[in-house]
Every structure is written in structure tokens, then in C-alpha cells.
Backbone as a chain_set.jsonl record, in Angstrom:
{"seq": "XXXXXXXXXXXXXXXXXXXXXXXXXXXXXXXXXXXXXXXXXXXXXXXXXXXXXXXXXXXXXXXXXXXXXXXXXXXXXXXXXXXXXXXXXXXXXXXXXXXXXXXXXXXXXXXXXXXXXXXXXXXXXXXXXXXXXXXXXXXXXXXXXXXXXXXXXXXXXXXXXXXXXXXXXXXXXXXXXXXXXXXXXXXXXXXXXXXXXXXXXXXXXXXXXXXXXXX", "coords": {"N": [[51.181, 76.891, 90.216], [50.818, 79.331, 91.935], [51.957, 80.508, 90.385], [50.205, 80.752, 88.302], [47.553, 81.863, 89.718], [48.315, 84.506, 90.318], [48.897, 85.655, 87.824], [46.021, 85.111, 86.966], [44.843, 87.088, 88.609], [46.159, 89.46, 87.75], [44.57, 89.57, 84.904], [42.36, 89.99, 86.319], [42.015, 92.471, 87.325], [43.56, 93.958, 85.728], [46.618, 94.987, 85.351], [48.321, 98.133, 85.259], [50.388, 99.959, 83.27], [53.452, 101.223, 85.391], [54.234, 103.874, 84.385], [52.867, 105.302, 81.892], [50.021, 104.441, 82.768], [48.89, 102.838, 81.177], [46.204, 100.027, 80.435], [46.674, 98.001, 78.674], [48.64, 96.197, 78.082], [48.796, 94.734, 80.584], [50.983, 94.727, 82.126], [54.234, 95.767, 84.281], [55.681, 97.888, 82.97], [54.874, 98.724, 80.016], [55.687, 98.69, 76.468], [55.604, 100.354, 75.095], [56.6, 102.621, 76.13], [58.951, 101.904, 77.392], [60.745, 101.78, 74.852], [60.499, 104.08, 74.432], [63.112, 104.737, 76.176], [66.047, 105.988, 75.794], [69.119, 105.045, 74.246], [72.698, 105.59, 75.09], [75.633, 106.61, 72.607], [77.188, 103.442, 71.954], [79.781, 102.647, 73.387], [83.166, 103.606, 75.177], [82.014, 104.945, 78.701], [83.651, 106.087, 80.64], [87.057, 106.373, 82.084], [88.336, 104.864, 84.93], [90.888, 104.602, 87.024], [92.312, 103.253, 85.111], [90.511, 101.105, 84.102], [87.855, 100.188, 81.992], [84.174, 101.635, 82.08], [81.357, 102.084, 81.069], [78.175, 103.298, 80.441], [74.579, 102.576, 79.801], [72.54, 104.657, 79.269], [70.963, 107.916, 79.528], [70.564, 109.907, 82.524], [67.021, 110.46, 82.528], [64.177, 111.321, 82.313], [61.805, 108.799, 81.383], [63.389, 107.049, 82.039], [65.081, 107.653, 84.514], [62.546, 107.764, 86.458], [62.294, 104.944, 86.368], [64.41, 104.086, 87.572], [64.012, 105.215, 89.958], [61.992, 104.447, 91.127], [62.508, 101.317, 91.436], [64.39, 101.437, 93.201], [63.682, 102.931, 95.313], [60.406, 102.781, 95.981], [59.474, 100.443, 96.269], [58.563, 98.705, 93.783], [59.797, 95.839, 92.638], [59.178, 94.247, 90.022], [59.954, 95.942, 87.989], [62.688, 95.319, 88.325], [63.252, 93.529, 86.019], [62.96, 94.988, 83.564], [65.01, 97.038, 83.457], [66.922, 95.623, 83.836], [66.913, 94.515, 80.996], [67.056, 96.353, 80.028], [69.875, 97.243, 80.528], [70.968, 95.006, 79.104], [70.551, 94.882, 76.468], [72.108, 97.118, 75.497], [74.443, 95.95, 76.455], [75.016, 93.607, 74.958], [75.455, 95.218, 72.555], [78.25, 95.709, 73.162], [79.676, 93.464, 73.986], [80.203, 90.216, 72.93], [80.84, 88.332, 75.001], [80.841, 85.967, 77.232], [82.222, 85.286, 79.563], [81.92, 86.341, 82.372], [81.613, 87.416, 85.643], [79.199, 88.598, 87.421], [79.203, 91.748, 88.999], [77.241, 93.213, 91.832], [76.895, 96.25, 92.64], [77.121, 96.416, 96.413], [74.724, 97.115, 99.33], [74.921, 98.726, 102.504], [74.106, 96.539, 105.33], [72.151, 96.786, 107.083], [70.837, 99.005, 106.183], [69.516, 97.436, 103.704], [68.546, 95.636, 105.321], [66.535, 96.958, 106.195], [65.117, 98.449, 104.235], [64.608, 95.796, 102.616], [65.418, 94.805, 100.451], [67.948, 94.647, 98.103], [68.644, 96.317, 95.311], [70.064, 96.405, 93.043], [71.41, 94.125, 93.412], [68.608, 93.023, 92.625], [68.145, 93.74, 89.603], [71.008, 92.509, 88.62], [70.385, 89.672, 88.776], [67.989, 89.262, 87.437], [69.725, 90.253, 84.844], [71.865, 88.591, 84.541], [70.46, 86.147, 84.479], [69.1, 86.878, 81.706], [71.766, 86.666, 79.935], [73.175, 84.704, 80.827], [75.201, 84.843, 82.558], [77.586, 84.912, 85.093], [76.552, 85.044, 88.573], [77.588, 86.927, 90.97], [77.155, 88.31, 94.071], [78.192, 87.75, 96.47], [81.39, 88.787, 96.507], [81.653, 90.998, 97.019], [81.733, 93.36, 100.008], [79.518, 95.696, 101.498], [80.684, 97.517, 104.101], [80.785, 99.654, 105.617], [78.798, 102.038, 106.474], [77.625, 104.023, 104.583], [76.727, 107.927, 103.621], [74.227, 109.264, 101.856], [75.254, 109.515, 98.513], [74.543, 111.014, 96.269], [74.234, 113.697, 97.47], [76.624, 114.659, 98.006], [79.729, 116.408, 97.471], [82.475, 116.045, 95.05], [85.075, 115.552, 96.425], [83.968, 115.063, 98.899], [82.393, 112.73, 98.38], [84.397, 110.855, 97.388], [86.194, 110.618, 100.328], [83.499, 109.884, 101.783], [83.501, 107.186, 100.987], [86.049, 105.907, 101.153], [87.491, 103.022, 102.648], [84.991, 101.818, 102.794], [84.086, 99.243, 101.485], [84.631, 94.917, 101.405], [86.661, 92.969, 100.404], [85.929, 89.715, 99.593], [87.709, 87.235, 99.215], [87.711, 84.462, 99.236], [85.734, 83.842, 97.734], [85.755, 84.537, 94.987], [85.459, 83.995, 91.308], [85.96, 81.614, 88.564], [86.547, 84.152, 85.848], [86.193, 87.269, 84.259], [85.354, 90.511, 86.013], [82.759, 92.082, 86.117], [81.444, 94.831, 87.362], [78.792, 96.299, 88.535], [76.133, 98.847, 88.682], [73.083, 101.45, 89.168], [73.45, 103.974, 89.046], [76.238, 106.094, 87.743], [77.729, 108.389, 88.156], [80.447, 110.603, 89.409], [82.102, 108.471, 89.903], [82.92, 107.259, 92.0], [82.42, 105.254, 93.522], [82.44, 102.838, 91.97], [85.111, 103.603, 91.518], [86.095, 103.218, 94.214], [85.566, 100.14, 95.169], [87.311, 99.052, 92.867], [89.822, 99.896, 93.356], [90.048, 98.32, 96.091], [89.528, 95.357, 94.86], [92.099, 95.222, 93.788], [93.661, 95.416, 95.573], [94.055, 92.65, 95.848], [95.42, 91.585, 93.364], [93.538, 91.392, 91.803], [92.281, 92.441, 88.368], [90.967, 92.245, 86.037], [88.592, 93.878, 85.415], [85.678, 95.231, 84.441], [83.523, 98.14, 84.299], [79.854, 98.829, 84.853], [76.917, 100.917, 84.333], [73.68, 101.834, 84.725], [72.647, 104.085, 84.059], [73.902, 107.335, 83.337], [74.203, 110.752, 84.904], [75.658, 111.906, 82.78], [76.472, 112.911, 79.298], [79.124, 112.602, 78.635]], "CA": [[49.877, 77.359, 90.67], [51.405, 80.439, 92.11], [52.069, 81.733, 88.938], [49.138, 81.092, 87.344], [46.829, 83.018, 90.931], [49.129, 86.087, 90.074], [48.51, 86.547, 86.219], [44.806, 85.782, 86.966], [44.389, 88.626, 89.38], [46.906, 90.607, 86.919], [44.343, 89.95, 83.952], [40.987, 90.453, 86.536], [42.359, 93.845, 88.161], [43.978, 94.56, 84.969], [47.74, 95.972, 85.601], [48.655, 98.886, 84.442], [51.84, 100.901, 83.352], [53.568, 102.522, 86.405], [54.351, 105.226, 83.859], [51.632, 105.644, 81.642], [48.415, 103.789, 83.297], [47.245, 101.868, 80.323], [46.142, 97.951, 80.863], [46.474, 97.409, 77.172], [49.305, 95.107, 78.086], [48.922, 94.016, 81.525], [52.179, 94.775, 82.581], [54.109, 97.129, 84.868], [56.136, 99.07, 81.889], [54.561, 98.63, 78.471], [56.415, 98.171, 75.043], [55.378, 101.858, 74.108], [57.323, 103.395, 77.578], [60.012, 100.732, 76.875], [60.838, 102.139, 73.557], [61.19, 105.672, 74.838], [64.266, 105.125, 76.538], [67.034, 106.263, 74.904], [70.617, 105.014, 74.881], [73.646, 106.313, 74.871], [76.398, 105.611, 71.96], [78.081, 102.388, 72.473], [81.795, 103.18, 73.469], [83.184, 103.559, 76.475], [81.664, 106.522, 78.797], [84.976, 106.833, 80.64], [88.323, 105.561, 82.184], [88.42, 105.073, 86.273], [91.746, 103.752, 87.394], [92.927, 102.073, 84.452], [89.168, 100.296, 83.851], [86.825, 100.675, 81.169], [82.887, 102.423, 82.469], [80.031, 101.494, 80.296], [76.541, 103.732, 80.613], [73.629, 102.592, 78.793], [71.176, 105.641, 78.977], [70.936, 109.171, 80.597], [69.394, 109.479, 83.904], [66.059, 111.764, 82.381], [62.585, 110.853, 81.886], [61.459, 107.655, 82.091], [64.867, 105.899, 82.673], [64.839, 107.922, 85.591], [61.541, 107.177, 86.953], [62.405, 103.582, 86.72], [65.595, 103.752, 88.769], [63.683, 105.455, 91.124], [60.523, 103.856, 91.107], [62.788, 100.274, 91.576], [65.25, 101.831, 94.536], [62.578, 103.746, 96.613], [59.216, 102.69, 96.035], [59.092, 98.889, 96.001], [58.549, 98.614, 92.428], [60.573, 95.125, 92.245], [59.337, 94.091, 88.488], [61.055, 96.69, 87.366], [64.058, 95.313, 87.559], [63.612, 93.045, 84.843], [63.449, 95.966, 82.719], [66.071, 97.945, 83.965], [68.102, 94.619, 83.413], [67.098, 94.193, 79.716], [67.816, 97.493, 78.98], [71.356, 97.23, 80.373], [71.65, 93.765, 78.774], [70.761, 95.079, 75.169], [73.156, 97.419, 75.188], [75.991, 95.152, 76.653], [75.354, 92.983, 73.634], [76.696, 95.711, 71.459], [79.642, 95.824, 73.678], [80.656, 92.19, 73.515], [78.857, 88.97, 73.351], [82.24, 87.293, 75.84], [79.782, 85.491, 78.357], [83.25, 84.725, 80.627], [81.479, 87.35, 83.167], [81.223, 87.151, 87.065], [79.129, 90.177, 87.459], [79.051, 91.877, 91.191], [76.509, 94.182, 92.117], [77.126, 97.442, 93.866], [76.397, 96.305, 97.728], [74.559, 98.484, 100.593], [75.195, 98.426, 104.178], [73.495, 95.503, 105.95], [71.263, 97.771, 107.82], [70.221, 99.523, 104.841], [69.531, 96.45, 102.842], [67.795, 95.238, 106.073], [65.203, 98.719, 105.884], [64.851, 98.381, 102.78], [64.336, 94.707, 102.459], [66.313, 94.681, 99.145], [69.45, 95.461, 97.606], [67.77, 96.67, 94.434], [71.155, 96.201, 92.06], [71.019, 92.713, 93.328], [67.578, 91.817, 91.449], [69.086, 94.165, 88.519], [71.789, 91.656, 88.437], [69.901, 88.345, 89.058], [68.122, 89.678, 85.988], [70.745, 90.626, 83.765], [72.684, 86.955, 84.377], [69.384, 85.486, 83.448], [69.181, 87.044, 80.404], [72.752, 86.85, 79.607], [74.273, 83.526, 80.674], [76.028, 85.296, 83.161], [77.607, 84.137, 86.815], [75.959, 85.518, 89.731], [78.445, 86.499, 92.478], [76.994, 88.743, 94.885], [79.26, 87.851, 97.522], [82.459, 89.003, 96.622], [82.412, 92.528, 98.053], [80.413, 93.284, 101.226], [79.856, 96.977, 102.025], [81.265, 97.127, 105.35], [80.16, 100.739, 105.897], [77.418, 102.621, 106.219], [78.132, 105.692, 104.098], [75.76, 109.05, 103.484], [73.492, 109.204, 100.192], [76.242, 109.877, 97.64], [74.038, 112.484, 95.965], [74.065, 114.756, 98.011], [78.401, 114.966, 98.639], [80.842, 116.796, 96.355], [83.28, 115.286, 94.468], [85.685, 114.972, 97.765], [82.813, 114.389, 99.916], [82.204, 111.277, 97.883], [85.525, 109.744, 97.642], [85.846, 110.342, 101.854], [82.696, 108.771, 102.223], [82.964, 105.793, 100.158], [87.285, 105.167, 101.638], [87.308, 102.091, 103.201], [83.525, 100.713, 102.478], [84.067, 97.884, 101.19], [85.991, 94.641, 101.607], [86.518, 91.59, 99.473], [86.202, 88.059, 99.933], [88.443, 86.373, 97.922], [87.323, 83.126, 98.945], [84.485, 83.396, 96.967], [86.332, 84.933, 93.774], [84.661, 82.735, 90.756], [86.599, 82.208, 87.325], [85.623, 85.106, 84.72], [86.527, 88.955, 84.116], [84.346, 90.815, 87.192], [81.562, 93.252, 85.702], [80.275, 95.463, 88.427], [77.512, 97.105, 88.012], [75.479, 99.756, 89.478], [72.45, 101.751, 88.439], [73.702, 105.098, 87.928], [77.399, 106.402, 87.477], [78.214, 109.987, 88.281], [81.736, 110.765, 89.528], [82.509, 107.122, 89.227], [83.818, 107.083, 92.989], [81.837, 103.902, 94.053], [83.056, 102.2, 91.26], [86.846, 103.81, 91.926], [86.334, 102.282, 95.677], [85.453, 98.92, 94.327], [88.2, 98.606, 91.698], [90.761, 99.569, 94.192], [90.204, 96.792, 96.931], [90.392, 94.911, 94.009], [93.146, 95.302, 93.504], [94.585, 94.73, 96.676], [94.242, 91.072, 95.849], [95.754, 91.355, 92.134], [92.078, 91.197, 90.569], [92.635, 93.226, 87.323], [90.479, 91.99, 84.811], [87.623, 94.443, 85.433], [85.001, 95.843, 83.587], [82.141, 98.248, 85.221], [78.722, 98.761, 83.758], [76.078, 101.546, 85.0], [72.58, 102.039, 83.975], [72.958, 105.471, 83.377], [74.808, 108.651, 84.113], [73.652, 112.315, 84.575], [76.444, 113.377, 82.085], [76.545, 112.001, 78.668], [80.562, 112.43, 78.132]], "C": [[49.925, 78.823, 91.111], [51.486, 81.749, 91.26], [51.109, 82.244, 87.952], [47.894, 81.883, 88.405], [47.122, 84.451, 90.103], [48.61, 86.367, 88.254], [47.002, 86.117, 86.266], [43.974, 86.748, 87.664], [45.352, 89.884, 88.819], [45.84, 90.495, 85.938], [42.847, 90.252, 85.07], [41.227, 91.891, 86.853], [43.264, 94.711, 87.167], [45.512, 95.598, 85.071], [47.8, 96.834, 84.747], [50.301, 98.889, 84.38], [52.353, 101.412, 84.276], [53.813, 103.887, 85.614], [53.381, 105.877, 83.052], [50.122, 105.319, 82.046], [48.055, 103.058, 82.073], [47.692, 100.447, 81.022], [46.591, 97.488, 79.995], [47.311, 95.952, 77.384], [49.476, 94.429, 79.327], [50.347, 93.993, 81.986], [52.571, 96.011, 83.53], [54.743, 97.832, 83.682], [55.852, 98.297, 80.683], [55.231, 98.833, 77.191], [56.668, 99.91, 74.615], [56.707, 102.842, 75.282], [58.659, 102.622, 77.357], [61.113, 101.629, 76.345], [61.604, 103.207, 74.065], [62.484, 105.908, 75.832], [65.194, 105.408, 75.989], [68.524, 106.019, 75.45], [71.517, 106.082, 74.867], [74.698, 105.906, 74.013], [77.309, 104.793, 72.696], [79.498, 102.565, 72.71], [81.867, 103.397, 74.816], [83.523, 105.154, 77.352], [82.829, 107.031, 79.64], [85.803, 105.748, 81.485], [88.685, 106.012, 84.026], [89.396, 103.557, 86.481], [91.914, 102.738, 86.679], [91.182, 101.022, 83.505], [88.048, 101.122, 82.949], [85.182, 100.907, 82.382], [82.089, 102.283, 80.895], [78.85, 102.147, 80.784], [75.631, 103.373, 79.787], [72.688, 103.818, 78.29], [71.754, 106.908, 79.942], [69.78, 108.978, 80.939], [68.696, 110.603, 83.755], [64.908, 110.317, 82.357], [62.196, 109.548, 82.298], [62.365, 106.429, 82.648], [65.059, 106.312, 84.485], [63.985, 107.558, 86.381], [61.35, 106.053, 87.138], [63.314, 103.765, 87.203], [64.934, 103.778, 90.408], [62.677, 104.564, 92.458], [61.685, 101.815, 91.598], [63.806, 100.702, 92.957], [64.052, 102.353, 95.551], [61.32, 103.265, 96.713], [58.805, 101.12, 95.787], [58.758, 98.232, 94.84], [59.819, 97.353, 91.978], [60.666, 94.645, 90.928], [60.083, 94.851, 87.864], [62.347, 96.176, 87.193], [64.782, 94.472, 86.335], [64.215, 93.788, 83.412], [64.446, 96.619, 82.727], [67.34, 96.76, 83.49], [68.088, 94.423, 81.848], [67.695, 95.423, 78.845], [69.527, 97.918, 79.101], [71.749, 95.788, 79.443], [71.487, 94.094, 77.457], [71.883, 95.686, 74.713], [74.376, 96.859, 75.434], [75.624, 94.815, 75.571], [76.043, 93.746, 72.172], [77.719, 96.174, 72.041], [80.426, 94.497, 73.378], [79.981, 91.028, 73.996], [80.117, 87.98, 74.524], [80.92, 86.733, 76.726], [80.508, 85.009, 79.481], [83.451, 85.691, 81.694], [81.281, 86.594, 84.812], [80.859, 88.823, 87.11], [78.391, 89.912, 89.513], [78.129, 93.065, 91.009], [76.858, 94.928, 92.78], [75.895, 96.844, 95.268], [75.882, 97.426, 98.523], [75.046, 97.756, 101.66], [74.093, 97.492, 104.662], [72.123, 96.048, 106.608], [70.589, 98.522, 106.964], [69.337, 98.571, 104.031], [68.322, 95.508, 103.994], [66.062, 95.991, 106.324], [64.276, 98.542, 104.944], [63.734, 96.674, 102.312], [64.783, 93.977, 101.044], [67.239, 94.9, 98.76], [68.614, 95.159, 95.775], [69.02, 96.721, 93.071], [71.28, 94.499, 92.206], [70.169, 92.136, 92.376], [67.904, 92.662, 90.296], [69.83, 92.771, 87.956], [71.431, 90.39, 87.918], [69.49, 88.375, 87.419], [68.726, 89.2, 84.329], [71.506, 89.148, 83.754], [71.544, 85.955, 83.865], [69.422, 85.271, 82.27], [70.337, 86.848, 79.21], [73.817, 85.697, 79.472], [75.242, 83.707, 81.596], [76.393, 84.581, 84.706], [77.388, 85.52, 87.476], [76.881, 86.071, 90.828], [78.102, 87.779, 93.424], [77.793, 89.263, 96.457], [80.308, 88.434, 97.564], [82.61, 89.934, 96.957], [81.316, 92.726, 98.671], [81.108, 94.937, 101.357], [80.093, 97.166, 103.509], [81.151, 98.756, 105.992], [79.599, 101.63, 105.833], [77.612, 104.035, 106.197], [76.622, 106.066, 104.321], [75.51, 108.394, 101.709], [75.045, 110.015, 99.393], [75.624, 111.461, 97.057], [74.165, 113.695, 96.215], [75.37, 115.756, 98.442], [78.76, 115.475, 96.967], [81.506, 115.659, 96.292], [83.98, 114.407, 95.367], [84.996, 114.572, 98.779], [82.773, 112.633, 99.322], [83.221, 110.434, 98.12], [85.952, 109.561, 99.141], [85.018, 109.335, 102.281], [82.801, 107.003, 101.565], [84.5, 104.945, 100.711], [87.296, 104.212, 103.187], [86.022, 101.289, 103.463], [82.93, 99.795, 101.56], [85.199, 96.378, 101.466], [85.082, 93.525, 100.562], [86.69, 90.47, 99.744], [86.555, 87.472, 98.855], [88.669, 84.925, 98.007], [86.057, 82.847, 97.854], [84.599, 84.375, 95.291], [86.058, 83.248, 92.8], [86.245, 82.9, 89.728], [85.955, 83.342, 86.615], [86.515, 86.466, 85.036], [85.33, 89.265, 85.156], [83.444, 91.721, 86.127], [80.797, 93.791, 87.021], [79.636, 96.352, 87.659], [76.882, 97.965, 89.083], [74.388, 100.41, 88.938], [73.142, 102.924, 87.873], [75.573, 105.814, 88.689], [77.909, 107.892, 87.27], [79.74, 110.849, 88.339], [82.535, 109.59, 89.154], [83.248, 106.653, 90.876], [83.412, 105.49, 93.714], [82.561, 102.733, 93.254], [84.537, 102.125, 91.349], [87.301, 102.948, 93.297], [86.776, 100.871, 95.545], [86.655, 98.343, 93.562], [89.837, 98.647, 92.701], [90.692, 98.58, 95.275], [90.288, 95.658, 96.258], [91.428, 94.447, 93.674], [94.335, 94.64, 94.24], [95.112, 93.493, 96.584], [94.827, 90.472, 94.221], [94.724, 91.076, 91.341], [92.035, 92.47, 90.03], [91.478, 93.282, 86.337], [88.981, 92.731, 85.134], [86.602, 95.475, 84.8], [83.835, 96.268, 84.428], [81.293, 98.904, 83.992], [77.758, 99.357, 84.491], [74.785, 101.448, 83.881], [72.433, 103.009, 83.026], [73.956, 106.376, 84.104], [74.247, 109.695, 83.548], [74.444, 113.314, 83.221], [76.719, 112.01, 80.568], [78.209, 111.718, 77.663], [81.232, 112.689, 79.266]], "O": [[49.054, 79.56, 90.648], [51.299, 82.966, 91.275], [50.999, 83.237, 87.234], [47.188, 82.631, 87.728], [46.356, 85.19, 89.484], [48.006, 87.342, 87.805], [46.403, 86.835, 85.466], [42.823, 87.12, 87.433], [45.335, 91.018, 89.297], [45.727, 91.681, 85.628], [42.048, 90.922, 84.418], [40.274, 92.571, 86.472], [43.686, 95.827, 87.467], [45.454, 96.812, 84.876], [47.458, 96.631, 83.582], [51.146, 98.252, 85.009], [51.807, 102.508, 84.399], [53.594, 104.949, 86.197], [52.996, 106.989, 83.413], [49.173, 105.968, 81.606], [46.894, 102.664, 81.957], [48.639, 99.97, 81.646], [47.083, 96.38, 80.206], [46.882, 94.859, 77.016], [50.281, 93.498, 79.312], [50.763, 92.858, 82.219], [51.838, 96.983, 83.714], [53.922, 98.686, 83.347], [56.527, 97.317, 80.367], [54.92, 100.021, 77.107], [57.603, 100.46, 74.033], [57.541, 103.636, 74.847], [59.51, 103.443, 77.016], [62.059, 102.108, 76.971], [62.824, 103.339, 74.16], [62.83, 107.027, 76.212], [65.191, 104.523, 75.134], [69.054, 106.445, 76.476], [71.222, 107.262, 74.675], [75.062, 104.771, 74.319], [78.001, 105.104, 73.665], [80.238, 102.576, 71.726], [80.894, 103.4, 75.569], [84.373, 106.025, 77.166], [83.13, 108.219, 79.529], [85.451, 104.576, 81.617], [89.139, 107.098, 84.386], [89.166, 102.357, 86.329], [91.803, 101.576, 87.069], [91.168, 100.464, 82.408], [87.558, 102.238, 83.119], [85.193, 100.302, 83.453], [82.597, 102.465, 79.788], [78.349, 101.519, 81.717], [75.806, 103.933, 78.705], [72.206, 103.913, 77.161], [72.652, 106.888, 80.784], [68.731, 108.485, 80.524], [69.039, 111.644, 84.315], [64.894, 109.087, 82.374], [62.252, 109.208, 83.48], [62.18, 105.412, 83.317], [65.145, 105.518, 85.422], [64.464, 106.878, 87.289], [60.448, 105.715, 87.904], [62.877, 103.121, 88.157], [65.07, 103.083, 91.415], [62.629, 104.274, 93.653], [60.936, 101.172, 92.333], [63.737, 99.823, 93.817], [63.824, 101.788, 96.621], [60.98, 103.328, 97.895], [57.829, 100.786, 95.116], [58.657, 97.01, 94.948], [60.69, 97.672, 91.168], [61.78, 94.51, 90.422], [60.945, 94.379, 87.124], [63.066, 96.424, 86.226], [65.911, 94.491, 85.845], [65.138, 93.555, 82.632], [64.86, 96.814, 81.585], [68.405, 97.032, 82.934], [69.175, 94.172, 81.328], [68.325, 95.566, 77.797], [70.231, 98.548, 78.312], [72.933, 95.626, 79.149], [72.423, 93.574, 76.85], [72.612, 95.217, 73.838], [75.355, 97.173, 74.756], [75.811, 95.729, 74.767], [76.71, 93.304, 71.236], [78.25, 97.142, 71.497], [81.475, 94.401, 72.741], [79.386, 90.841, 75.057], [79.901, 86.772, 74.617], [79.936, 87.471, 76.673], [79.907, 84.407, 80.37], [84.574, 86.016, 82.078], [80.879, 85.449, 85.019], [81.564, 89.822, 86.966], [77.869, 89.183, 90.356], [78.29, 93.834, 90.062], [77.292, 94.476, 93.84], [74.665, 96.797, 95.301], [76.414, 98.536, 98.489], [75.451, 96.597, 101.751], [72.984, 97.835, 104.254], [71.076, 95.425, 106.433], [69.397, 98.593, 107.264], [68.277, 99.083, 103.67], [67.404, 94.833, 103.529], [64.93, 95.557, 106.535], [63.046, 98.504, 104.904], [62.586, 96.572, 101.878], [64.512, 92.828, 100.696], [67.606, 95.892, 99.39], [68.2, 94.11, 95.282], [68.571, 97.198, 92.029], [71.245, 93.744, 91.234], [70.439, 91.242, 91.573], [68.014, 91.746, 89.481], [69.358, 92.08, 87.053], [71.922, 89.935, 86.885], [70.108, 87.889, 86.472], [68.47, 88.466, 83.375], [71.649, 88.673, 82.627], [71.726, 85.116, 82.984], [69.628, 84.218, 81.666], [70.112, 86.845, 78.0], [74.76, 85.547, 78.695], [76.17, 82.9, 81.623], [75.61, 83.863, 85.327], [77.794, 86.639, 87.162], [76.801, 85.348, 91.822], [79.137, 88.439, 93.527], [77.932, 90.282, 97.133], [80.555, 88.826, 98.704], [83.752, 90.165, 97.354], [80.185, 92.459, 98.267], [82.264, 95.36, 101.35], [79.137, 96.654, 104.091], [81.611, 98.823, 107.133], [79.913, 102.318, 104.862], [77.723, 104.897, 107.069], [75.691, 105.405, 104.782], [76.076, 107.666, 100.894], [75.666, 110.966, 99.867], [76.041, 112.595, 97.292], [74.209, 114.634, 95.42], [75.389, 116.894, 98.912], [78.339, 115.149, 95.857], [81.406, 114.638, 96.972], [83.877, 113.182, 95.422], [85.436, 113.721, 99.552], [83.124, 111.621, 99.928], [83.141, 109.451, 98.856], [86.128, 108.38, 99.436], [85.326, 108.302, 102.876], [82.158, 105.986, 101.827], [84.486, 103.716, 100.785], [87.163, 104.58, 104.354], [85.973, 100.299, 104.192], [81.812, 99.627, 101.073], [86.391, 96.581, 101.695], [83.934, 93.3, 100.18], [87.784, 90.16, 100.216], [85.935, 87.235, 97.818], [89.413, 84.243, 97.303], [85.656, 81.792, 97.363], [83.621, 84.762, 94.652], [86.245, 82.078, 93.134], [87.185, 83.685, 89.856], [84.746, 83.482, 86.806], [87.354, 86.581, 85.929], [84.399, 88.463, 85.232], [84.06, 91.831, 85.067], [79.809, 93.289, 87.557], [79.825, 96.93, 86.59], [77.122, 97.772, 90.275], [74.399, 100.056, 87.759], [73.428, 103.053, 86.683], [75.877, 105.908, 89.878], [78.418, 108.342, 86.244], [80.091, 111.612, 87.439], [83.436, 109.603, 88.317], [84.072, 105.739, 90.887], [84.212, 104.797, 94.342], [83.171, 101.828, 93.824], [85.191, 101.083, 91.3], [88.322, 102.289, 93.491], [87.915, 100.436, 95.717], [86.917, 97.147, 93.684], [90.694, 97.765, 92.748], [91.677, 97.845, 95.2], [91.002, 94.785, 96.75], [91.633, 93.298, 93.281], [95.289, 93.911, 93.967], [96.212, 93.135, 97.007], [94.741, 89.292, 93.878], [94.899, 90.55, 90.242], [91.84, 93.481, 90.704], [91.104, 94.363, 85.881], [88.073, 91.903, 85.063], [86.974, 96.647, 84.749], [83.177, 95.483, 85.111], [81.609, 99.297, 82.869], [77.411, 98.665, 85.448], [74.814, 101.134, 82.691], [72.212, 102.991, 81.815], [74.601, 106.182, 85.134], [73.871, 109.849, 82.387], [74.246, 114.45, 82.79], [77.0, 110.815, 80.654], [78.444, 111.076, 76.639], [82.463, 112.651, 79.278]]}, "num_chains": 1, "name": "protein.A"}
């Protein structure tokens, strides 16, 4: 009943596009806006500590505007999209479905602000679509860094040493896939892979939305 309220005040009030405004399709991103994202070739965009890195797209235009538009501005549908467009391109990486994918966590307090962890419904998503296991739990950010953006190279890896830990009670079967939206230095991901480690978990594969650099 729920569902059917919501798509009849989506077809009386007519949704639009958040990016272009038409209704045509009643949706928030339309087929035509879709389209215009552009990947990046399939291969792998680089090599952090031993571990393959996976980007689907560069972070311009409207790929951008949906990261943003789903991290900052409450724009939660989005992340269906944002998930199909990382999940097309995984499929020309490798159809294996023996995945436990982890989401890049925030700080509790952040995530509390916020009222989301916005790689979370990414994720939820993407295992939807994919067949994939869910595991959320296994690394908790355990401190409440600065916006990455805004730090150099060494700024970044400072801020990010020691914010995270792992619960390796709640380690599933599968190869891990973290994920994140976007992939710059790669130091979040470098954090990640080393605590990891700590516990002899090897088999890791990470997977960003995009990255500002396309080699």
C-alpha cells in the first residue's frame, strides 16, 4: 500500500530529473542522463599494497553531481543508480559472485548528522543487483578524521592511520570487495587493506565509483 501512495503522488506531482527537470519518466535520473555517464576502460585503475583498484567512471559532469547530490543533499534514490552503474561495469570485470562486499564506513557521529552512511545504500544496492553478501560490519571507523579532500597526500595517510578496526567475528566466507564512491590517492582504501591484514585477510579486491584521475 505504501508503495503504491508513493508512485501515486510520484505520477500526480509528476517527478522530475534531479539533473535535467523533465517528468517524461517520472523518475529521479532519467534514461537520457543515465546514458551520459561515461566509463572508464575496464582494467585495473591501479595497484595499492599488493591489491587490485577498480574505477568505473571519472568524477565530471553528471557522475559527479550524483555522488554529490547522494552524499550531501539527501538525494537517497540515487543510490540505486550510482549502484547500477558500478554494478555494470563490475560485470565486465568478473561475473565470480563469491563477494562479501564492505562499504567504506564514517565515524558514528558523522553517520549520526547525517542520518546515513551513503556507501552503505550504494552497497545494499549493488548486492541486490548482484547476488552479492552484505557485510557492513566488518570494519567500523573508529575515528573521526578531517574531509579527505581537502589534505595532501601525507595529510591523508596521517589522517586516515589508525581509523579503522576490524571485527573478525563477523568475517563472512567470500573474497572482501570494498568499495567507496570516489578513489583519489587510494589512502582510505590503503588504511582498510592494511588492518586487514593484520588478521591474514588477503583476498581483497577494492572497487570505487570514480576517480579524479583516469590513470
Amino acid at each position: 500500500m505504501k508503495d503504491f501512495l508513493l508512485g501515486l503522488l510520484d505520477w500526480i506531482y509528476k517527478k522530475k530529473c534531479y539533473f535535467c527537470k523533465s517528468s517524461k519518466e517520472c523518475v529521479i535520473m532519467c534514461s537520457k542522463c543515465y546514458d551520459e555517464m561515461d566509463y572508464l576502460p575496464v582494467r585495473v585503475n591501479r595497484i595499492i599494497d599488493g591489491k587490485q583498484v577498480y574505477c568505473a567512471g571519472v568524477y565530471a559532469k553528471i557522475l559527479q553531481k550524483m555522488i554529490r547530490a547522494l552524499k550531501y543533499h539527501n538525494k537517497k534514490d540515487l543510490a540505486y543508480f550510482q549502484a547500477k552503474f558500478m554494478y555494470e561495469y563490475w560485470l565486465k570485470v568478473t561475473e565470480d559472485k563469491d563477494f562479501q562486499v564492505v562499504p567504506v564506513p564514517i565515524y558514528y557521529k558523522r553517520k549520526k548528522k547525517r542520518r546515513y552512511n551513503h556507501m552503505e545504500l550504494v552497497a545494499i544496492e549493488f548486492c541486490k543487483l548482484g547476488g552479492y553478501e552484505y557485510n557492513p560490519g566488518l570494519i567500523e571507523r573508529v575515528k573521526d578524521t578531517r574531509p579527505q579532500y581537502k589534505l595532501s597526500k601525507a595529510e591523508r595517510l596521517k589522517n586516515l592511520t589508525n581509523a579503522f578496526k576490524v571485527h573478525t567475528e563477523k568475517l563472512r566466507k567470500g573474497k572482501i570487495l570494498l568499495i567507496d564512491d570516489i578513489c583519489t590517492t587510494g589512502s582510505t582504501f590503503a588504511e582498510m587493506i592494511k588492518e586487514l591484514k593484520k588478521y591474514d585477510v588477503n583476498d581483497i579486491v577494492c572497487f570505487a565509483t570514480t576517480t579524479p584521475f583516469e590513470d
